[in-house]
C-alpha positions in Angstrom: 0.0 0.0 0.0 1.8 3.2 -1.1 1.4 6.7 -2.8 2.5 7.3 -6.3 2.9 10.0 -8.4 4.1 10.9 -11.8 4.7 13.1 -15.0 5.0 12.4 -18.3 6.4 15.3 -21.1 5.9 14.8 -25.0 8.5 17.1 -26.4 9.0 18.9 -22.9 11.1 18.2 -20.1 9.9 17.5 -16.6 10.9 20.8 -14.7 13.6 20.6 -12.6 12.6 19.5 -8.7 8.8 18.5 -9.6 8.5 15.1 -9.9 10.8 14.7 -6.1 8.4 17.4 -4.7 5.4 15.1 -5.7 6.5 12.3 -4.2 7.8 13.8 -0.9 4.1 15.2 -0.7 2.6 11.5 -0.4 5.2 10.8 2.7 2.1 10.5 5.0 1.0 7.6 2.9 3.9 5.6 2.5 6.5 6.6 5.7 8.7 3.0 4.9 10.3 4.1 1.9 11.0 6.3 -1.1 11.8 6.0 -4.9 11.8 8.1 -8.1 12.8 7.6 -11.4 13.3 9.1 -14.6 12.6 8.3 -17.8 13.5 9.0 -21.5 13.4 8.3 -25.3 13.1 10.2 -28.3 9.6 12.1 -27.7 8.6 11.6 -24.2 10.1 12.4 -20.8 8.4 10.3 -18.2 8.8 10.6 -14.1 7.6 7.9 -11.6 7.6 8.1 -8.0 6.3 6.3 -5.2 6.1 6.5 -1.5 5.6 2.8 0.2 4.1 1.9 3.1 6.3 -2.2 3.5 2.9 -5.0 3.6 4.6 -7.8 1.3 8.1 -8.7 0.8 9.6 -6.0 3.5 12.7 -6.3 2.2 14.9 -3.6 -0.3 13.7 -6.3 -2.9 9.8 -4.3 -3.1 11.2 -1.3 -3.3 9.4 0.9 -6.3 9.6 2.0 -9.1 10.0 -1.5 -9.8 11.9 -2.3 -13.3 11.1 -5.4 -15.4 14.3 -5.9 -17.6 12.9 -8.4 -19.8 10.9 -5.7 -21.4 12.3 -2.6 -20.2 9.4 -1.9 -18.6 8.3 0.2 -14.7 5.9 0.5 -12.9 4.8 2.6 -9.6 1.4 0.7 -7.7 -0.7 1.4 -5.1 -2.4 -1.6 -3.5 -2.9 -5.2 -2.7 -3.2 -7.6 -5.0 -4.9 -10.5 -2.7 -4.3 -13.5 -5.4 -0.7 -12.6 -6.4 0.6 -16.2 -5.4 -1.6 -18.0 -8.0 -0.9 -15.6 -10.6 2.9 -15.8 -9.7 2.5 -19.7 -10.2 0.3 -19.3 -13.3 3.2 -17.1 -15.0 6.3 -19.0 -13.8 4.8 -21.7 -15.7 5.2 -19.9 -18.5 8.7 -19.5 -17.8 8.5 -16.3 -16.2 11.0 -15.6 -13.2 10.8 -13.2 -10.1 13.5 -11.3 -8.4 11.0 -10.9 -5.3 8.3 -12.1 -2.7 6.2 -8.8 -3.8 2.9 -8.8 -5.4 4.1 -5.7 -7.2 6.5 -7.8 -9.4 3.5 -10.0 -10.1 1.9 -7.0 -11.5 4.7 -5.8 -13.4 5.1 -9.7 -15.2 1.5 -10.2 -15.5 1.6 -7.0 -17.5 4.1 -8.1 -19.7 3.0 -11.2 -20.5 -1.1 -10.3 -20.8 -1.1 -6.8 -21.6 -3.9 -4.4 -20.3 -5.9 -8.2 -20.2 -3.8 -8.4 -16.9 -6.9 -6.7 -15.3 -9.2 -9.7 -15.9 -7.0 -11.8 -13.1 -7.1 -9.8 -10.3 -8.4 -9.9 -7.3 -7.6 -7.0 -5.2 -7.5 -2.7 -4.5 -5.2 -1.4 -6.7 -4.2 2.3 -9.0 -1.1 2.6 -10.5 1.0 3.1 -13.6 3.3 1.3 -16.1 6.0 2.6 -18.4 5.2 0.4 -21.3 9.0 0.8 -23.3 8.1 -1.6 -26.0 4.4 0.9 -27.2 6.3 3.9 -25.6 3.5 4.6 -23.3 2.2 5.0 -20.1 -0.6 2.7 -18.7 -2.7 3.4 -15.5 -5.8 1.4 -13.9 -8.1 1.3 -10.8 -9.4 -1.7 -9.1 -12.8 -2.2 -10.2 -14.2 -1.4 -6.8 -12.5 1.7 -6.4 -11.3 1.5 -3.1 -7.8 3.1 -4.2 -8.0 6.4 -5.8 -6.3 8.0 -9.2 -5.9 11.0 -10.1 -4.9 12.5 -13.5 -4.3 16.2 -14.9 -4.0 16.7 -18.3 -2.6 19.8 -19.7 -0.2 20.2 -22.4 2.6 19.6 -22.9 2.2 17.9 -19.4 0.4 14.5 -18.0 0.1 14.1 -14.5 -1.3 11.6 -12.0 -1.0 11.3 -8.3 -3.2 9.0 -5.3 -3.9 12.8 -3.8 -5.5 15.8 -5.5 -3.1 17.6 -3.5 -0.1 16.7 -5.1 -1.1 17.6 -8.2 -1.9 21.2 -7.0 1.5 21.4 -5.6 2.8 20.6 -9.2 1.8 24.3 -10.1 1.2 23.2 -13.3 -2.6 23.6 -13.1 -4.6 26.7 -12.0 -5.6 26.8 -8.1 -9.2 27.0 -9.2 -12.2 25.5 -8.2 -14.3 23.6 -11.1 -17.9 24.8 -10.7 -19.2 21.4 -12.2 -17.3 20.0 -8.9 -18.6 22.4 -6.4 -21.9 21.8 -7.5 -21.9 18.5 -7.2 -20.3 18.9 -3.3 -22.8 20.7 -2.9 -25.8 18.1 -3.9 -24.2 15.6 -2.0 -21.7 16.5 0.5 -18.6 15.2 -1.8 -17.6 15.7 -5.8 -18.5 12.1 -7.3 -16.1 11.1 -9.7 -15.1 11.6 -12.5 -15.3 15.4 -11.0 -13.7 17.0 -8.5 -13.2 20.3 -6.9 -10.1 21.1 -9.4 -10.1 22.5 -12.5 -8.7 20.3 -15.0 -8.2 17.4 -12.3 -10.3 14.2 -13.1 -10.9 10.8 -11.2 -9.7 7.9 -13.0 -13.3 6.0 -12.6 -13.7 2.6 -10.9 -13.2 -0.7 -13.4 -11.2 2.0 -15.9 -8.0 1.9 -17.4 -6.0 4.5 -19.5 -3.4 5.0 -22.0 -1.2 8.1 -22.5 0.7 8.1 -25.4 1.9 10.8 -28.0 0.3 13.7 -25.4 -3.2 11.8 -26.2 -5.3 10.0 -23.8 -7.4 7.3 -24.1 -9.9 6.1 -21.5 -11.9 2.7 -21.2 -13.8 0.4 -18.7 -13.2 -2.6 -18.5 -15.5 -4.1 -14.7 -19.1 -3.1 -14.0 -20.7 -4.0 -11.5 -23.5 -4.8 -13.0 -24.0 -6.5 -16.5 -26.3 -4.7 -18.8 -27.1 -7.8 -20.8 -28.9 -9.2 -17.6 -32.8 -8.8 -17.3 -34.5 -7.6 -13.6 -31.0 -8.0 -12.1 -31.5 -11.8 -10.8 -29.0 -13.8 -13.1 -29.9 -17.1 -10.9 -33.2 -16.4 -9.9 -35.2 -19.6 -10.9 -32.3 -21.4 -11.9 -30.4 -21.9 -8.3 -31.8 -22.4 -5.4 -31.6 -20.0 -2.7 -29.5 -22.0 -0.4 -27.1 -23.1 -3.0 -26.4 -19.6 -3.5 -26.1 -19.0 0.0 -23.6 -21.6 0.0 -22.0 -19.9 -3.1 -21.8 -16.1 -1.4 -20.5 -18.5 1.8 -17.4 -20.0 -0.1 -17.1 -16.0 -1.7 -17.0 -14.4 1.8 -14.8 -16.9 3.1 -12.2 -16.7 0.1 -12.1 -13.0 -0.2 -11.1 -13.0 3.9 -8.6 -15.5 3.4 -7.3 -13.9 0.9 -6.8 -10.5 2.5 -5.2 -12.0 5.9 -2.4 -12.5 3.7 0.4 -10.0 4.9 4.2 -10.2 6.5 2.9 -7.2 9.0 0.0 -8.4 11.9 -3.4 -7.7 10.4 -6.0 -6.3 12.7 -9.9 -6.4 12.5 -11.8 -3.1 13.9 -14.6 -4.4 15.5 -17.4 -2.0 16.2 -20.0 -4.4 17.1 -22.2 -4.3 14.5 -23.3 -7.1 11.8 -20.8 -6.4 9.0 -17.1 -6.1 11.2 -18.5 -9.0 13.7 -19.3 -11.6 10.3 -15.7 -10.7 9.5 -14.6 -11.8 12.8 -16.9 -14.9 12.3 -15.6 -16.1 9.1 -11.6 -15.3 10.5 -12.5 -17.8 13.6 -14.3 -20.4 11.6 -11.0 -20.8 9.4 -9.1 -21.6 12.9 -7.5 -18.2 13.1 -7.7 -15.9 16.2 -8.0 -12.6 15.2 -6.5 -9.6 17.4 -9.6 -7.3 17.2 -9.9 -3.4 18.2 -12.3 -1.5 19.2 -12.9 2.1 20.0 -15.0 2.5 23.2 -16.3 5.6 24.7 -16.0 6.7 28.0 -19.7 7.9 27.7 -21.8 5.6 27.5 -24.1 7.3 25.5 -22.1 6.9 22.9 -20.3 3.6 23.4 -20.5 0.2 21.8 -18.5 -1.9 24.0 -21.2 -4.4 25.1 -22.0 -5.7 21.7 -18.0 -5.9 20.8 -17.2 -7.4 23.8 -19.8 -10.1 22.9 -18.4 -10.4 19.9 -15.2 -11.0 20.9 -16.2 -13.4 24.1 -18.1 -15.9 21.5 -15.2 -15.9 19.1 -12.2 -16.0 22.1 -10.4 -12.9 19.9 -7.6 -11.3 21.2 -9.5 -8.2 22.1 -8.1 -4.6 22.8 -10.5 -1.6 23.6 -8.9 1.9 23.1 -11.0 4.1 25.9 -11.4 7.8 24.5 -14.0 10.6 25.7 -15.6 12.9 23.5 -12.8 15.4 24.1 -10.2 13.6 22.6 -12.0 13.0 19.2 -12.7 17.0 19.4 -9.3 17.4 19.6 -8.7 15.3 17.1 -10.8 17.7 14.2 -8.4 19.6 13.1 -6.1 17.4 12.1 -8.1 15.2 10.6 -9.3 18.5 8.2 -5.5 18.7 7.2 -5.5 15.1 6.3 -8.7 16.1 3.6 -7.5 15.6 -0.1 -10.7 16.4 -0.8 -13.6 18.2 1.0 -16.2 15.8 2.8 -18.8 16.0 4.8 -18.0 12.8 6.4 -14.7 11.5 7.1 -13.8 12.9 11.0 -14.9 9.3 12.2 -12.6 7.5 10.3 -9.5 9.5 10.6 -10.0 9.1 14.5 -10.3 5.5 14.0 -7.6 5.0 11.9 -5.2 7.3 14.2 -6.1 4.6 17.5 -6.1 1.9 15.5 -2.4 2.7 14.1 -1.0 4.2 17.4 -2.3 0.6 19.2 0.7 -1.0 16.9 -1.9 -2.2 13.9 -0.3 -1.7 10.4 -3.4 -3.1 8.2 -7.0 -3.7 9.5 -9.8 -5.5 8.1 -12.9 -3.5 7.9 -16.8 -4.6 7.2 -16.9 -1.1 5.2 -19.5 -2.2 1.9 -21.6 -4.8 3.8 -24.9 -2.4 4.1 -24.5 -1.4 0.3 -24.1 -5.3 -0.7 -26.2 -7.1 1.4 -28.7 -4.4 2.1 -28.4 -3.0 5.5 -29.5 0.5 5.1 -33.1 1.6 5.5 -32.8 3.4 1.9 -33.4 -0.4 0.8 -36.9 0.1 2.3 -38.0 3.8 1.8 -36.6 4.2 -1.9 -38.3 1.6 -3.4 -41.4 2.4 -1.8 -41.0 6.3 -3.1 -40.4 4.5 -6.7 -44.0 3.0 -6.5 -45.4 6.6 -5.2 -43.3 9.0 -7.9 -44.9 6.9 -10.7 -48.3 7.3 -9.7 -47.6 10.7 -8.9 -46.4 11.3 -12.2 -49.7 10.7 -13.7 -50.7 14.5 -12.1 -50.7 17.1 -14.5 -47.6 19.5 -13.9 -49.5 22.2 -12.5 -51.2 20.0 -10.3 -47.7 18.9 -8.9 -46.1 22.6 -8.8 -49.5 24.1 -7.0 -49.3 20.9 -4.1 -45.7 21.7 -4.3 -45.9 25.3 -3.6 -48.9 25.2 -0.9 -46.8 22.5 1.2 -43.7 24.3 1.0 -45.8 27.4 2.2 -47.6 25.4 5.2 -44.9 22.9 6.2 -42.3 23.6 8.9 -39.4 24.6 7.7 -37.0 21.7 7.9 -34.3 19.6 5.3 -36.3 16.7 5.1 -39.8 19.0 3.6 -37.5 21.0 1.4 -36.9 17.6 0.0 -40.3 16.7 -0.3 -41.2 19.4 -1.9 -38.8 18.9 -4.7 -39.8 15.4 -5.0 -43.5 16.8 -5.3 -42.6 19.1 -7.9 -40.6 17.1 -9.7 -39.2 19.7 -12.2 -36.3 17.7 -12.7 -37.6 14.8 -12.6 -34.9 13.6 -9.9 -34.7 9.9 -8.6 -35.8 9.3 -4.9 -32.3 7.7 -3.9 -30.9 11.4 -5.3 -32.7 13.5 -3.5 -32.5 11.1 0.0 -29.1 11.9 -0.3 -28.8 15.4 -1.5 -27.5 17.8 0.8 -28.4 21.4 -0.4 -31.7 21.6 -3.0 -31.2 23.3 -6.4 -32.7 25.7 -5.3 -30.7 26.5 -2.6 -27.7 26.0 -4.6 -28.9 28.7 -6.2 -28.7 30.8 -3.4 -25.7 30.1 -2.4 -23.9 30.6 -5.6 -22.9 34.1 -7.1 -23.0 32.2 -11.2 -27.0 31.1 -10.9 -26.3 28.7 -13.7 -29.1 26.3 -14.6 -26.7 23.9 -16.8 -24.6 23.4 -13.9 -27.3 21.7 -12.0 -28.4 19.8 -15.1 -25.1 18.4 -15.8 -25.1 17.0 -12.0 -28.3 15.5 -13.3 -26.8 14.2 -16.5 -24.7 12.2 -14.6 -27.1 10.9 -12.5 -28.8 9.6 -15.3 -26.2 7.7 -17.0 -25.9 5.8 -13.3 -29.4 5.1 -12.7 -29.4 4.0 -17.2 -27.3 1.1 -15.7 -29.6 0.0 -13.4 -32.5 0.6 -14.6 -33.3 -3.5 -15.7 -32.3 -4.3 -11.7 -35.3 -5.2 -9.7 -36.1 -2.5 -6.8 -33.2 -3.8 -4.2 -30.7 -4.6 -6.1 -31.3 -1.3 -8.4 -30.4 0.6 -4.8 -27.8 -1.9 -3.9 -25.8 -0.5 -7.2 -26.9 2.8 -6.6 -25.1 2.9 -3.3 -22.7 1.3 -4.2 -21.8 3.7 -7.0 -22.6 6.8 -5.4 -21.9 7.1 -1.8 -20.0 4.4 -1.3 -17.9 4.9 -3.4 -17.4 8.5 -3.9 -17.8 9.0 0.0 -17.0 6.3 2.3 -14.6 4.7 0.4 -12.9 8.1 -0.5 -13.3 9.2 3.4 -11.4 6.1 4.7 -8.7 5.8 1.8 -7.6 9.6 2.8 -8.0 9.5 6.7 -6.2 5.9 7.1 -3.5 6.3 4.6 -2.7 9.9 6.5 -2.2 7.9 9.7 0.3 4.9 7.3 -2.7 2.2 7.7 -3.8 0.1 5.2 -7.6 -0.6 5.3 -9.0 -3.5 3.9 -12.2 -4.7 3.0 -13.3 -8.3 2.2 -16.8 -7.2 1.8 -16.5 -5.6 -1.3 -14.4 -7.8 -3.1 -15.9 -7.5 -6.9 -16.2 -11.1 -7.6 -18.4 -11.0 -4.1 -20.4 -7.6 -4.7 -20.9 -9.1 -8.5 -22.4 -12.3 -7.4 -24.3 -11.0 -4.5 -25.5 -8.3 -7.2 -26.9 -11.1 -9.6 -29.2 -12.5 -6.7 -32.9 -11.6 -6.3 -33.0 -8.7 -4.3 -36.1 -10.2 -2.0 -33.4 -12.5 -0.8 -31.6 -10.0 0.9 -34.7 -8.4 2.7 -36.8 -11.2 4.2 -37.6 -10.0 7.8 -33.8 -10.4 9.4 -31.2 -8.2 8.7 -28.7 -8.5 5.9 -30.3 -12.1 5.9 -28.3 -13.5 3.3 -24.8 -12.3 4.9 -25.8 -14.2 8.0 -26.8 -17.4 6.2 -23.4 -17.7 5.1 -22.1 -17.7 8.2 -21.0 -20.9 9.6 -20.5 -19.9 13.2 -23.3 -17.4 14.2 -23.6 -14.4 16.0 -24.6 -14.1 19.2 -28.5 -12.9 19.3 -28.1 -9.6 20.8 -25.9 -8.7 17.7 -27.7 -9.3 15.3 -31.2 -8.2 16.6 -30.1 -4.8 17.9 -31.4 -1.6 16.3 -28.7 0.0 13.2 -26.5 2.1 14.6 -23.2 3.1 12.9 -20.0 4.9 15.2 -21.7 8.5 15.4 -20.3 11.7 16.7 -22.5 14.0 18.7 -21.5 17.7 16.2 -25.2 18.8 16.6 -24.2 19.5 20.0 -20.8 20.6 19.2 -21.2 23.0 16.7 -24.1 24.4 19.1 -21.1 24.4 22.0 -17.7 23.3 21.7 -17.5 23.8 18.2 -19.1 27.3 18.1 -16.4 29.4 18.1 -14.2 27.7 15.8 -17.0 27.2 13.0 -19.1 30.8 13.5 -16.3 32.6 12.7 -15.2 30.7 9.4 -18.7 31.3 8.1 -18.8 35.1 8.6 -20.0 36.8 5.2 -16.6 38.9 5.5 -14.5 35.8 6.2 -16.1 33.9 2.7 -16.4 37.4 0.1 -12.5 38.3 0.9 -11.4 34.0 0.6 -10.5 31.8 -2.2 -14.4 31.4 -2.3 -15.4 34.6 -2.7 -15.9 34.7 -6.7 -18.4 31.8 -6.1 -20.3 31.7 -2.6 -22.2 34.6 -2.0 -21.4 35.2 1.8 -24.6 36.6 3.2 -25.8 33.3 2.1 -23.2 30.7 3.9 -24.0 32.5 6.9 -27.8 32.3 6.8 -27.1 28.6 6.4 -25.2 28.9 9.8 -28.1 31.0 11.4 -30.8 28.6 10.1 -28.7 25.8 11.8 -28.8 27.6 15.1 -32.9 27.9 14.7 -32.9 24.0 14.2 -34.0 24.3 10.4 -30.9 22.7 9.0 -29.2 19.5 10.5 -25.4 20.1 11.2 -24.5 18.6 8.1 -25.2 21.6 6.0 -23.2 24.1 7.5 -20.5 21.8 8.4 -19.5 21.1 4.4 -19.7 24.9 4.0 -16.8 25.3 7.1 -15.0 22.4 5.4 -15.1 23.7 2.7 -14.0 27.0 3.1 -11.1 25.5 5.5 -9.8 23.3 2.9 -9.8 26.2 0.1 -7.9 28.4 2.3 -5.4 25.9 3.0 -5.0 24.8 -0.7 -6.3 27.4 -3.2 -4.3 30.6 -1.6 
């Protein structure tokens, strides 16, 4: 697990000092190690570097960039691949030797002897990039999942990618602007959702793509879905397997993918938070004979604390259990560094950088998380509500548009102020003709984007909505819980909690795992009937494919996922550090003053302290603003 960057020139040099400064900038990411190289021929002018955080093969032998020289070929990676041992076999019986224990080599030979059709054999969380000497080009890909992120910047004569946004900015090759496209989509949902983001000329490399740089050209595929648009109502076995057969199929799924990402020469933890997903990992890990060391985070108030059902957890499965004790103070003194460890604004994210901070300071180098199980087995309540607002919005589509904008505008007029009618009222009106799942998770309306934003531009809100087309396109043959299953799995898991906990661990030098989510898993799991999955028990099917179960209390208690209290922070302790930061003077005179209009951040502030916007809203704005003034000035 590491940090790479690079460059790549046709007909221009890579300035002096850039491609080391890139690298160095990743040091949080990968604090065992450090490589660059760099790279020439007759057009092109190619840097790699890579910061390395040691998992496989510790010794100077996985040290990166890594160079094949059979075929002249390098390569700078970012990941795990969890089957490298079979694939090593499967190429030395072609002939093919290795110089190392590391899974990176396996990448860099598998390349070389399958081409880009590599990617069809792996089975792991992966970004990085090869120097292909033979085709003079340069060759980057994302693990279908996207749990690793990739970065690119094209502007000629210049390529660049990088694991952070940030790095890229500190190229100074690109503008220090914000892309409006970006911000509006932050603002719909609390995070940009790739292939945006909040830079100008800075794109995501999406999940299950590859690309090619060659000549100064670039060239983009996919090549994993998680979904297959060839399949009808999203059930690829329903009424050909039987549901317990395919119980027993996700069983022997679950059970590989954990095995295969306990694989590590560095102690692999699990963090145990007591809930379904992190305790089935803990069941699988026991049933294969292993005793997991498990950690949990346990609150002295016990409000807030979980430590009855993880201690449960860990009695039934005799883990090696550790609590790490912390009060309410100590994560709030934990916020602002875990804004400086940001590469991109969130909404989210505080959670897991305090996590991942214990977690690493308790001697735990990679942890096993059960991140993914509510998308893929169906453990949110959005798996109830949304489908049930799919049956309403089509009936209420039959009303003639006037009809809808009049209800629309009379219960907007009557109904209390609040996030959730604002919603409702869009939903009513239906102007954009916005899915349910959308607007559940929207953060700030169009219409109040509107408000906040100096350019009122309509065609920035409809290409937010473009691109929530073309995702709900692909899933539109999916029955009901499957259809939200890919949804969330597509949108906020990806683009938010999977972004969130790559950031925050990998600022702390942990690697995060999770088995969960593996794509031949999530793909199988996908192809199921979605009833399966919601049949009176929670995330039923998970538990059926458990062979040792949890204990009752477990799995019969009510949802409840590691929340801190900021309503009542941002009310107290919080107060004076947020207030200030939202002042209309403090937003017209920052980096976001040519955008925000700053009488109307701080009306979202005010509105916050009346109780007519949850925290959430005016916390992205203070993020927000923090992270531009840190990075854009």
């Amino acid at each position: 697990m590491c940090g790479i960057f690079g460059v790549a020139g046709h007909h221009a040099q890579v300035p002096a000092g850039l491609l080391e400064r890139g690298t160095q900038s990743l040091a949080h990411r990968g604090p065992d190690d450090s490589g660059t190289v760099l790279l020439r021929d007759s057009e092109n002018e190619i840097g790699l570097g890579n910061r390395r955080l040691a998992i496989l093969d510790l010794s100077p032998l996985g040290h990166q960039p890594m160079h094949d020289a059979a075929t002249g070929n390098w390569i700078v990676y970012n990941g795990e691949i969890y089957n490298f041992r079979a694939l090593r076999a499967e190429l030395q019986g072609c002939g093919i030797r290795f110089a190392s224990q590391s899974d990176t080599e396996v990448l860099l030979k598998a390349y070389a002897c399958w081409g880009k059709s590599c990617l069809q054999k792996l089975r792991g969380i992966f970004a990085f990039a090869i120097w292909d000497a033979r085709h003079h080009q340069l060759f980057l890909a994302r693990d279908p999942i996207g749990v690793k992120p990739l970065y690119y910047a094209h502007r000629a004569p210049f390529f660049t990618f990088s694991s952070e946004v940030r790095s890229l900015l500190g190229t100074e090759l690109l503008p220090r602007r914000l892309d409006l496209s970006g911000l509006t989509n932050y603002f719909t949902f609390g995070s940009s959702y790739d292939p945006l983001t909040l830079i100008e000329g800075v794109q995501a490399l999406p999940a299950g793509h590859c690309l090619t740089w060659k000549d100064g050209s670039v060239q983009q595929a996919s090549y994993w879905d998680l979904v297959n648009l060839s399949a009808s109502n999203g059930g690829t076995v329903s009424g050909v397997q039987e549901r317990d057969s395919a119980t027993q199929n996700v069983q022997s799924l679950i059970e590989e993918s954990v095995r295969m990402q306990l694989v590590s020469d560095v102690p692999v933890g699990v963090f145990l938070s007591g809930g379904i997903d992190s305790s089935a990992l803990v069941s699988i890990i026991s049933a294969e004979g292993v005793t997991p060391n498990t950690f949990s985070i346990v609150f002295k108030e016990s409000e807030f604390s979980e430590a009855q059902y993880s201690r449960a957890v860990a009695k039934a499965f005799g883990t090696e259990h550790h609590e790490i004790e912390v009060s309410e103070r100590d994560v709030l003194a934990a916020v602002p560094d875990a804004l400086g460890a940001m590469d991109l604004p969130t909404m989210d994210g505080i959670n897991t950088y305090f996590v991942s901070r214990e977690t690493r300071n308790a001697g735990v180098k990679v942890a096993l998380s059960g991140l993914g199980g509510d998308e893929v087995f169906a453990g949110y309540s959005s798996f109830r509500t949304i489908p049930r607002l799919e049956r309403i919005m089509r009936q209420w589509a039959h009303v003639p548009e006037f009809g809808r904008n009049g209800i629309a505008a009379i219960f907007s007029a009557l109904a209390p102020e609040s996030d959730q009618n604002r919603k409702l009222a869009l939903m009513m009106s239906d102007g954009r003709g916005i899915h349910p799942y959308f607007v559940s998770r929207m953060l700030f309306t169009p219409e109040q984007q509107c408000v906040l934003l100096r350019r009122r531009d309509s065609s920035l809100l409809d290409s937010v909505a473009a691109a929530q087309r073309d995702i709900l396109n692909r899933s539109v043959h999916l029955d009901p819980i499957n259809r939200v299953s890919y949804l969330e799995s597509r949108c906020y898991m990806l683009n938010t909690l999977l972004r969130d906990a790559d950031s925050m661990s990998m600022s702390q030098g942990l690697e995060l795992r999770v088995p969960l989510i593996d794509h031949h898993l999530a793909k199988t799991v996908m192809g199921l009937p979605g009833e399966w999955k919601l049949n009176g028990t929670p995330k039923k099917l998970l538990l059926g494919a458990l062979r040792r179960p949890l204990p009752s209390d477990v799995v019969d208690r009510r949802k409840r996922g590691f929340t801190l209290p900021f309503e009542h922070w941002m009310r107290c302790e919080l107060r004076s550090e947020v207030e200030p930061v939202l002042h209309s003077r403090r937003i017209d005179k920052g980096p976001l003053g040519g955008m925000l209009q700053g009488d109307a951040v701080q009306n979202v502030w005010q509105s916050f302290l009346r109780g007519k916007v949850s925290w959430s809203r005016p916390w992205s704005l203070y993020v927000l603003q923090r992270w531009s003034e840190r990075h854009l000035q």
